[in-house]
N, CA, C and O atoms as a MOPAC input file, in Angstrom:
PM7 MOZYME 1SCF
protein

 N      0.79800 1    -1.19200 1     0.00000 1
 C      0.00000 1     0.00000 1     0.00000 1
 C      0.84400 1     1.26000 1     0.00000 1
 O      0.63500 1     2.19000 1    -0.77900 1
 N      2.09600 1     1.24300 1     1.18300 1
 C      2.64200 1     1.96000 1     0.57400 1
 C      2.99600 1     2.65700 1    -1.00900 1
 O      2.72800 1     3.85800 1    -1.02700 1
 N      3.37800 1     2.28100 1    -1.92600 1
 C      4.00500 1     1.78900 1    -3.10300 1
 C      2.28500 1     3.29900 1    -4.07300 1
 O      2.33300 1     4.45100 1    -4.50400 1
 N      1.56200 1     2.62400 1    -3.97700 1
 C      0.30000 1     3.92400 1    -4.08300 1
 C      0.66100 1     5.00900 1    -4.16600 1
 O      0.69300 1     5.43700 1    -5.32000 1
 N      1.05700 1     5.88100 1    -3.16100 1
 C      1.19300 1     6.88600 1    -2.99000 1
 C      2.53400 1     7.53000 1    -3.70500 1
 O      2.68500 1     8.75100 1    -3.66200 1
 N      3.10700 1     7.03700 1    -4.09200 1
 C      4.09500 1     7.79500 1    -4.72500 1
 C      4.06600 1     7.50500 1    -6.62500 1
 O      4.77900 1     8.08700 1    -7.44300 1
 N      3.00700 1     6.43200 1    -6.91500 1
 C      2.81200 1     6.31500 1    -8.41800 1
 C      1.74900 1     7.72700 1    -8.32600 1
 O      1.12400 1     7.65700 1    -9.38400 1
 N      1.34900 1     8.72100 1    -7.71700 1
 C      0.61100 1     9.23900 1    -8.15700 1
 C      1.25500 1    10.58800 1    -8.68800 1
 O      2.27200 1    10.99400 1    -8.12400 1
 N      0.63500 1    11.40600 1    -9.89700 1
 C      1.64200 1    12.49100 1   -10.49100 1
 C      1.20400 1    13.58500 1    -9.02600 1
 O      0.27600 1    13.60100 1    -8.21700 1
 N      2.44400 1    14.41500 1    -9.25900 1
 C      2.19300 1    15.63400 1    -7.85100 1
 C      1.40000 1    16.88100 1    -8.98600 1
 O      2.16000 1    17.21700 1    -9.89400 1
 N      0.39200 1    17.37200 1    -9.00400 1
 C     -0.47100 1    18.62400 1    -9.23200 1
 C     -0.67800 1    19.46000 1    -8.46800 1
 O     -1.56600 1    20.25700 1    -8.77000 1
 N     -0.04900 1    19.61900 1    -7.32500 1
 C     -0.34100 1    20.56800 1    -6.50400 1
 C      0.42500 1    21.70200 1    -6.93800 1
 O     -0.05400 1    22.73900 1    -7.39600 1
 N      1.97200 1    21.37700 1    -6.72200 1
 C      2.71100 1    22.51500 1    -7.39000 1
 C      2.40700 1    23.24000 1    -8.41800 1
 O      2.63900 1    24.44900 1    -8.42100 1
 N      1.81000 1    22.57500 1    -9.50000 1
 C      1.78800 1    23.19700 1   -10.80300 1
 C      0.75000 1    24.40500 1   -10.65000 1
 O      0.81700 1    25.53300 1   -11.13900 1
 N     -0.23400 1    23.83700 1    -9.82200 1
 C     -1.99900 1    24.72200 1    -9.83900 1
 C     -1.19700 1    25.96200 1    -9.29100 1
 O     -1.97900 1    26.90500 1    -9.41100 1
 N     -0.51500 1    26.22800 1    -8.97700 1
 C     -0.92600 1    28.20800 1    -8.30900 1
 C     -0.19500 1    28.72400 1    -9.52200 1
 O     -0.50900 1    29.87400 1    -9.82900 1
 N      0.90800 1    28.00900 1   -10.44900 1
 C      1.14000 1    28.71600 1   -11.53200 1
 C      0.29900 1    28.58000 1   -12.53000 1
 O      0.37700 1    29.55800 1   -13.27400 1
 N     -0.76700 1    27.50300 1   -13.01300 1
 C     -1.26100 1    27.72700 1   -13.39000 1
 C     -2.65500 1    28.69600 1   -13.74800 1
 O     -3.40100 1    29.01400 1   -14.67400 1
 N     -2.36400 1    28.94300 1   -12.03600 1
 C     -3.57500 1    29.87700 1   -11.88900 1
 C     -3.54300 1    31.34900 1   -11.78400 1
 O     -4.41600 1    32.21600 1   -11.81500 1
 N     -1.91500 1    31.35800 1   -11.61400 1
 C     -1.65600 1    32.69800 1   -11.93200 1
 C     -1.43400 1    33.00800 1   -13.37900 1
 O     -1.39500 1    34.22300 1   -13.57700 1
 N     -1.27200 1    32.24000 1   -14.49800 1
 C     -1.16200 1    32.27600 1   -15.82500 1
 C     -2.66800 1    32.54500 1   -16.18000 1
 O     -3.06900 1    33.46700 1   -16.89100 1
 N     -3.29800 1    31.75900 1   -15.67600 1
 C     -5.30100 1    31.94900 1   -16.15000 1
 C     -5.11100 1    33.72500 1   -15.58100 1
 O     -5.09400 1    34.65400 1   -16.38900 1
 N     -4.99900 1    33.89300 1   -14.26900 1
 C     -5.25600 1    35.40300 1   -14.17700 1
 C     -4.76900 1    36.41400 1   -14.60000 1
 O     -5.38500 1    37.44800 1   -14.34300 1
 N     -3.65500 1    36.50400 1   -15.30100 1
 C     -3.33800 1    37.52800 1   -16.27900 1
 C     -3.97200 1    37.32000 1   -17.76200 1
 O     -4.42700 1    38.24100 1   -18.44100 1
 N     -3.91900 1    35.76000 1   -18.20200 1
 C     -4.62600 1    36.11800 1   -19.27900 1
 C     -6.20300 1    36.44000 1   -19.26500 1
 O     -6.67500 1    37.04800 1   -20.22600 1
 N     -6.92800 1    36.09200 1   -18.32300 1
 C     -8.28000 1    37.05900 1   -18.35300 1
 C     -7.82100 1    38.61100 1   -18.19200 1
 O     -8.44000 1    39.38900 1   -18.91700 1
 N     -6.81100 1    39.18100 1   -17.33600 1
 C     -6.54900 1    40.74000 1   -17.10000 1
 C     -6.77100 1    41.26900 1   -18.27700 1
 O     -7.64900 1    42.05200 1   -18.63900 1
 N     -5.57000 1    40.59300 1   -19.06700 1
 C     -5.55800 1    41.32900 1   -20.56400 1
 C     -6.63000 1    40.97500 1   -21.46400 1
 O     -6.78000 1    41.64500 1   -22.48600 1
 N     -7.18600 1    40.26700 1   -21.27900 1
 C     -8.67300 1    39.64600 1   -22.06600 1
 C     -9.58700 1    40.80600 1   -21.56100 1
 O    -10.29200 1    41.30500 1   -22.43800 1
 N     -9.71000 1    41.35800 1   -20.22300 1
 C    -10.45000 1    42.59400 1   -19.42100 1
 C     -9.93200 1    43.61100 1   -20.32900 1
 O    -10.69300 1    44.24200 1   -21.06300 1
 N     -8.71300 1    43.79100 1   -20.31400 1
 C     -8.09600 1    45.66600 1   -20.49900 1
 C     -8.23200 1    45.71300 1   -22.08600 1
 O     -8.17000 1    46.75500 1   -22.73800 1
 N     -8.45200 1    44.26800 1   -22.68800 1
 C     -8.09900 1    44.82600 1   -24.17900 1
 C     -8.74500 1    45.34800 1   -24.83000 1
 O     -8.49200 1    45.90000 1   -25.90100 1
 N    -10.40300 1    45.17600 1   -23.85600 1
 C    -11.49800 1    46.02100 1   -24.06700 1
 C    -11.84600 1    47.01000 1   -23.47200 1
 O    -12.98600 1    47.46700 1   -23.37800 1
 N    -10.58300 1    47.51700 1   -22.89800 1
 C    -10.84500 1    48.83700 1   -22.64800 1
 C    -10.18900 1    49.92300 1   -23.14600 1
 O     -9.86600 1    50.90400 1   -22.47700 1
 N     -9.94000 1    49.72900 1   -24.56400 1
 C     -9.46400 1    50.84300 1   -25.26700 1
 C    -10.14300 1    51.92600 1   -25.71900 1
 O    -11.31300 1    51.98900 1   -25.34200 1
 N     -9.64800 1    53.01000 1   -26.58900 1
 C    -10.42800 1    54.03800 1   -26.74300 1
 C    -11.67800 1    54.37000 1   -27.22200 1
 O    -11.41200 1    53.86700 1   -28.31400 1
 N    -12.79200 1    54.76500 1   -27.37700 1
 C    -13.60400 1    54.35800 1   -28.21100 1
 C    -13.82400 1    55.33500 1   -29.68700 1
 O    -13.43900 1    56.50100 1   -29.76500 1
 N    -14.39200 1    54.72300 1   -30.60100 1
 C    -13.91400 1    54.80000 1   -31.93800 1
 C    -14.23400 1    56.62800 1   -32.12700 1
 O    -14.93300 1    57.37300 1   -31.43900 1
 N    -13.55300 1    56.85400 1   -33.12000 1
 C    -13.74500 1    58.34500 1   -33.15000 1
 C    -14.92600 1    58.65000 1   -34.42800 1
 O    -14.59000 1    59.05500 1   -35.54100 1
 N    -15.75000 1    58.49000 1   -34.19600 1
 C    -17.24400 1    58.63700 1   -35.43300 1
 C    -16.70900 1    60.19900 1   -36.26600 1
 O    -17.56600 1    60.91800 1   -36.78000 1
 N    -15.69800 1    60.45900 1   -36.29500 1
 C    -15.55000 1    61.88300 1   -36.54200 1
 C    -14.83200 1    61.26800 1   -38.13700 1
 O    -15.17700 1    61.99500 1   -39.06900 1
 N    -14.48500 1    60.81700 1   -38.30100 1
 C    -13.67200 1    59.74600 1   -39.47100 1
 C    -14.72800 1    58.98700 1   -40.42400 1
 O    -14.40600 1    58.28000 1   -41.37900 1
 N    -15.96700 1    59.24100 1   -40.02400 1
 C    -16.78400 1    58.83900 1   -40.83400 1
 C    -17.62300 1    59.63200 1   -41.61300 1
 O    -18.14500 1    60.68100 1   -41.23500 1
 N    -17.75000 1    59.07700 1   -42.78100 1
 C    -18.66800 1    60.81800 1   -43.74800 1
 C    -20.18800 1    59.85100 1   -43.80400 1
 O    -20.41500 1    58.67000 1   -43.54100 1
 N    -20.89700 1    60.77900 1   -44.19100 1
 C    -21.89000 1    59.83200 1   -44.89400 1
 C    -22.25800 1    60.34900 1   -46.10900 1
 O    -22.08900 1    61.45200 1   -46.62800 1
 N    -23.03700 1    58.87900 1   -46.62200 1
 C    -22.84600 1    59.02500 1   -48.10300 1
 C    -24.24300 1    59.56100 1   -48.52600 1
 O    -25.07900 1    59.92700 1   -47.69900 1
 N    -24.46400 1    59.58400 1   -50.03300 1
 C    -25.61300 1    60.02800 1   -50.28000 1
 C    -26.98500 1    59.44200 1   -50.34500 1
 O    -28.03100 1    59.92200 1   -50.78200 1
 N    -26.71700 1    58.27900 1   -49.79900 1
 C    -27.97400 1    57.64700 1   -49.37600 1
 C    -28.48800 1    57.26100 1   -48.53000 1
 O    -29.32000 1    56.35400 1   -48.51100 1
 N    -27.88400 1    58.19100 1   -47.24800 1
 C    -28.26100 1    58.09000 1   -45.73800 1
 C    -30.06900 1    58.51400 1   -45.81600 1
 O    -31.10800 1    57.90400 1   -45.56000 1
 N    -29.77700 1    59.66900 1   -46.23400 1
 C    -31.44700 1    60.25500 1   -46.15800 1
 C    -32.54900 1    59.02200 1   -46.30600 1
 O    -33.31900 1    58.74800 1   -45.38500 1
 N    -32.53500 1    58.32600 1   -47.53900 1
 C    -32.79200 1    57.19300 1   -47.97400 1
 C    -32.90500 1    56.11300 1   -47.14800 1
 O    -33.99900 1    55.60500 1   -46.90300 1
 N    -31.75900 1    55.67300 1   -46.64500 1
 C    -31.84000 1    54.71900 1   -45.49400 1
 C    -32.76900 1    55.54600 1   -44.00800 1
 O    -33.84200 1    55.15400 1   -43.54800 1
 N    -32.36600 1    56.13500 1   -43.76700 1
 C    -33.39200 1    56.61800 1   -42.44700 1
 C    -34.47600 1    56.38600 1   -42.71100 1
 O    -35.09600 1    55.64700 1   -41.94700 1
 N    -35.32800 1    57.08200 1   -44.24900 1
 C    -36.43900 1    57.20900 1   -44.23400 1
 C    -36.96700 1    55.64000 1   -44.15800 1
 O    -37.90100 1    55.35100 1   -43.41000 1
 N    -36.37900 1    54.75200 1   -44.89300 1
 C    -36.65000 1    53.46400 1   -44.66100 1
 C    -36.81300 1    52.83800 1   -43.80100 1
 O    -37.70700 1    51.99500 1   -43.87200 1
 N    -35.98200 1    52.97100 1   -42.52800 1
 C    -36.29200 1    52.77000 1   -41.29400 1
 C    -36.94400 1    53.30100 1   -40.71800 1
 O    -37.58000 1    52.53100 1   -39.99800 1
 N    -37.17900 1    54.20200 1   -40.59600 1
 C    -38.32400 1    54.99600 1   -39.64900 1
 C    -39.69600 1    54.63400 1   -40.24400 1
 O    -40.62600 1    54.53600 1   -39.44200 1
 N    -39.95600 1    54.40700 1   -41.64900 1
 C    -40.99500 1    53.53800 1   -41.84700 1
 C    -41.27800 1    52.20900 1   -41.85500 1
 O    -42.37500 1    51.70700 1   -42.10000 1
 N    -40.45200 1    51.75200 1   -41.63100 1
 C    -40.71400 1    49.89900 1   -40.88600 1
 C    -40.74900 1    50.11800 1   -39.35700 1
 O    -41.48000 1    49.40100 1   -38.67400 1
 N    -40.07600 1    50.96900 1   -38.86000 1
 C    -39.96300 1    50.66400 1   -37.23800 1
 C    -41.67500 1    51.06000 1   -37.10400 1
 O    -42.36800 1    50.30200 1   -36.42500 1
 N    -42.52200 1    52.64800 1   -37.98300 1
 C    -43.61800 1    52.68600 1   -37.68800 1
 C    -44.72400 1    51.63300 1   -37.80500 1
 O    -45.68100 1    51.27200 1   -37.12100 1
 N    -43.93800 1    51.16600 1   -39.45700 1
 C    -45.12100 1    50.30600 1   -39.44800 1
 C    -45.19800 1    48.77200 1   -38.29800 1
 O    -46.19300 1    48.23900 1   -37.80700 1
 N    -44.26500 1    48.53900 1   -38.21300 1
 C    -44.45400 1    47.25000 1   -36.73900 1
 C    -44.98700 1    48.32200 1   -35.57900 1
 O    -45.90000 1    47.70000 1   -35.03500 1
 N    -44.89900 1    49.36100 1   -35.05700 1
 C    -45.62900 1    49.80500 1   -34.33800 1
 C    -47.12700 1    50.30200 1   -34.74900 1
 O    -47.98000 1    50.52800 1   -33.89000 1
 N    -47.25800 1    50.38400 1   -35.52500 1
 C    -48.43800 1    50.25800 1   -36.42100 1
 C    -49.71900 1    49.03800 1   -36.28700 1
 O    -50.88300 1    48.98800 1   -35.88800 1
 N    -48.48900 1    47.93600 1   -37.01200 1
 C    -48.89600 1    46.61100 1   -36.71100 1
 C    -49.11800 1    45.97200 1   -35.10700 1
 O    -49.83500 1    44.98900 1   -34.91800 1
 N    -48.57500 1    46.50500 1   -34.27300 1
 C    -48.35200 1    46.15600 1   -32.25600 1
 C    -49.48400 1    46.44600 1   -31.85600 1
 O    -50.08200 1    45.73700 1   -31.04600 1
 N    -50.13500 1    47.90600 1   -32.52300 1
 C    -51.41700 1    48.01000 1   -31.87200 1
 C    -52.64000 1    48.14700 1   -32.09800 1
 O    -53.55400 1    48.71400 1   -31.49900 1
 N    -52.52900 1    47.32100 1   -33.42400 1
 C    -53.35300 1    47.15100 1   -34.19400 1
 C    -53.82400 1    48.16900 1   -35.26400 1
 O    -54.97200 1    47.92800 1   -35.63700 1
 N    -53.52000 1    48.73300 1   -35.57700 1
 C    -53.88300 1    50.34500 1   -36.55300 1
 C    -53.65800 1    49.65300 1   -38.43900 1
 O    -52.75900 1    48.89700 1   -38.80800 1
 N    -54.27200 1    49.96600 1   -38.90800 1
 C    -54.09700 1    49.71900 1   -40.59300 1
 C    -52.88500 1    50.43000 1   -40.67400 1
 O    -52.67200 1    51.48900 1   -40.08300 1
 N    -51.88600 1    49.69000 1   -41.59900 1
 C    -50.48800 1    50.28300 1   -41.77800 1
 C    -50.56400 1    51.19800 1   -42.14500 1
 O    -49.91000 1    52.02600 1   -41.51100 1
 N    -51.54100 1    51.86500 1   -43.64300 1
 C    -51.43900 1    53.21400 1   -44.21100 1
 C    -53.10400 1    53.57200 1   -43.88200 1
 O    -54.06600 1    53.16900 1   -44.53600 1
 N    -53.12400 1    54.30800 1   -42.86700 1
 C    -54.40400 1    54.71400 1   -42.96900 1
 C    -55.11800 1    56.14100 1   -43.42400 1
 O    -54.54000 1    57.19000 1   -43.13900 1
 N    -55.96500 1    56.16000 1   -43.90100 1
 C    -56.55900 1    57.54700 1   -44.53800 1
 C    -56.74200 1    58.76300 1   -43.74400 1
 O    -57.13500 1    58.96500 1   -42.59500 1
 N    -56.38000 1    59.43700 1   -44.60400 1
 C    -55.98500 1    60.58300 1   -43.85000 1
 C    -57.04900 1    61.89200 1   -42.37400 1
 O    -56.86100 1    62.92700 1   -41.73500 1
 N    -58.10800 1    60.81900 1   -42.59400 1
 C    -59.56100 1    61.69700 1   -42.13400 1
 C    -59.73000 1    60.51500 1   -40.72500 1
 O    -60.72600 1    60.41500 1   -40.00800 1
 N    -58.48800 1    59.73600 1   -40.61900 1
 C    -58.90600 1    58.97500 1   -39.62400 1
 C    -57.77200 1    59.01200 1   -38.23700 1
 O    -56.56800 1    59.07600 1   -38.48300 1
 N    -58.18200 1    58.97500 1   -37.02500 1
 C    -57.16400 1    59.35300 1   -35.74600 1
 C    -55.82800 1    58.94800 1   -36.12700 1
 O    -54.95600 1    59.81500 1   -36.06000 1
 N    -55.54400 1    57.90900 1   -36.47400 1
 C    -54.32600 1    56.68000 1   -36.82900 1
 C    -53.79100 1    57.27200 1   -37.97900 1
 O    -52.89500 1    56.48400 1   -38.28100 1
 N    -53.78400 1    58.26400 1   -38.88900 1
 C    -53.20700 1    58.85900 1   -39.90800 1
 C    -52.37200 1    60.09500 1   -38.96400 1
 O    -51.20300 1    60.19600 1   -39.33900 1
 N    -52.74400 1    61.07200 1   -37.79500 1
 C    -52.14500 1    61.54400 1   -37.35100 1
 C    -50.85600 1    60.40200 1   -36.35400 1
 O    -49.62900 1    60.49400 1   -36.30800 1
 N    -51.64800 1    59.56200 1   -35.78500 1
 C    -50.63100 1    59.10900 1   -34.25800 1
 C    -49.59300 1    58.40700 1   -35.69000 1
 O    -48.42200 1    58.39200 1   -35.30900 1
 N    -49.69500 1    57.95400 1   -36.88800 1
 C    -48.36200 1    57.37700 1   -37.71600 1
 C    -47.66300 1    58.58000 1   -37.98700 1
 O    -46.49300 1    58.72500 1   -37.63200 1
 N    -48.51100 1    59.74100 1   -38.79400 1
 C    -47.75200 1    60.84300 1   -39.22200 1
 C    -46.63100 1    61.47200 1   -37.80000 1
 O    -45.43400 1    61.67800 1   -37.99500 1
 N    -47.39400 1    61.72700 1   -36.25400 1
 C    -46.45100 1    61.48900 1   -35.40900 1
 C    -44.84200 1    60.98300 1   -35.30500 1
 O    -43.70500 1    61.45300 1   -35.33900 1
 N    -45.53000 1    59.72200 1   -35.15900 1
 C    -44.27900 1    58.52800 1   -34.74200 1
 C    -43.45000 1    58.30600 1   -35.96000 1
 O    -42.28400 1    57.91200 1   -35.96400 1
 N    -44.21600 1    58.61600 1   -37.03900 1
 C    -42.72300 1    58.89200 1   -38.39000 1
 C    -41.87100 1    59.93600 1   -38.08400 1
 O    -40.66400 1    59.73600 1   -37.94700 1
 N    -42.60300 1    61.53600 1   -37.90600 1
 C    -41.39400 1    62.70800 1   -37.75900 1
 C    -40.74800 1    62.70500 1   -36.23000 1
 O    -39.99300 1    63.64500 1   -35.98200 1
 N    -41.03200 1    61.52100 1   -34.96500 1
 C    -40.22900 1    61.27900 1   -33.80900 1
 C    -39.14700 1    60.36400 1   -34.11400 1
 O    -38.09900 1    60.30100 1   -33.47100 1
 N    -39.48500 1    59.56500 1   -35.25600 1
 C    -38.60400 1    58.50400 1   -35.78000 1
 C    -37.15000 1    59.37500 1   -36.16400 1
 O    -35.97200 1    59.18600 1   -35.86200 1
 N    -37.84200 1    60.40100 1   -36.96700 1
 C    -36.64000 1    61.09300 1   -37.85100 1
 C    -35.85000 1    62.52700 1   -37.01700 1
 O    -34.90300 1    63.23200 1   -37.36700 1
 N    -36.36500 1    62.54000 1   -36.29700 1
 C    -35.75200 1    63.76400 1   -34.96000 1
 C    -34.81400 1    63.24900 1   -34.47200 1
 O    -33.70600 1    63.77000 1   -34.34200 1
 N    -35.27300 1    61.69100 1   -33.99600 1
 C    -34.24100 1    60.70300 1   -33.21600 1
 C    -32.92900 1    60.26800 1   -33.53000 1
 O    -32.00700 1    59.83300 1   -32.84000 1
 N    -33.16700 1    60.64200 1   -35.56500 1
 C    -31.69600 1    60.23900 1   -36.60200 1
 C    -31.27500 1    61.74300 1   -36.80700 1
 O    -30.37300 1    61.92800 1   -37.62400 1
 N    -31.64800 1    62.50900 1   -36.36600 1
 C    -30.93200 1    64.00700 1   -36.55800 1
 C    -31.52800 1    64.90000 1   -37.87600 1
 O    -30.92400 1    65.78400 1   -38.48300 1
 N    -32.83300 1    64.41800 1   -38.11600 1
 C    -33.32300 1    65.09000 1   -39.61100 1
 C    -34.86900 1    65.87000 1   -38.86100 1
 O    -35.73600 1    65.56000 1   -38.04400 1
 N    -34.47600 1    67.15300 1   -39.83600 1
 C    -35.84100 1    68.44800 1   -39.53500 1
 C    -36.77400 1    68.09800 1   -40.35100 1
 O    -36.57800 1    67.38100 1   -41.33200 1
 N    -37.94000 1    68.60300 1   -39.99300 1
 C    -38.98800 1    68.51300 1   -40.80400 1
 C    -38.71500 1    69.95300 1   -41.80000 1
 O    -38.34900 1    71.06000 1   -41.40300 1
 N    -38.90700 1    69.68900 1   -42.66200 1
 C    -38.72500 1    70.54000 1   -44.17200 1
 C    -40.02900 1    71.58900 1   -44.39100 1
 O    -40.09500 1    72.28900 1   -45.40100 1

């Protein structure tokens, strides 16, 4: 029985270096996301931003449209033609565009 105890590998030693190797590489796995954040100033936009907004701001209405039940395009003599006409020009305030 003796004879047991010494076929077994020793792991004790190894674990605190290994565990100090795990904790720096999470540190730097932490800090590497903490770099600067991007400078949006480097970005232009092109000529079909207008285009894209308007596109979005009319799908985001129309699923809100669709959420509470309202006809997607409704006529203009009816409550639900103002609360869309609304929530379209809040859509487009929100992307940085005036009403004209």
């Amino acid at each position: 029985m003796t004879g047991t105890d010494t076929a077994r590998p020793r792991l004790l030693p190894a674990l605190p270096g290994l565990a100090c190797l795990f904790a720096a590489l999470s540190a730097m796995a932490l800090l590497s996301g903490c770099s600067s954040p991007p400078s949006y100033r480097e970005w232009t936009a092109s000529p079909d931003v207008p285009t894209v907004a308007f596109d979005e701001c009319t799908e985001q209405v129309d699923n809100t449209m669709r959420l509470r039940g309202y006809p997607l395009r409704p006529l203009p003599e009816t409550p639900q033609f103002g609360y869309r006409k609304e929530m379209f020009a809040l859509c487009m305030r929100r992307k940085g565009y005036t009403a004209e």
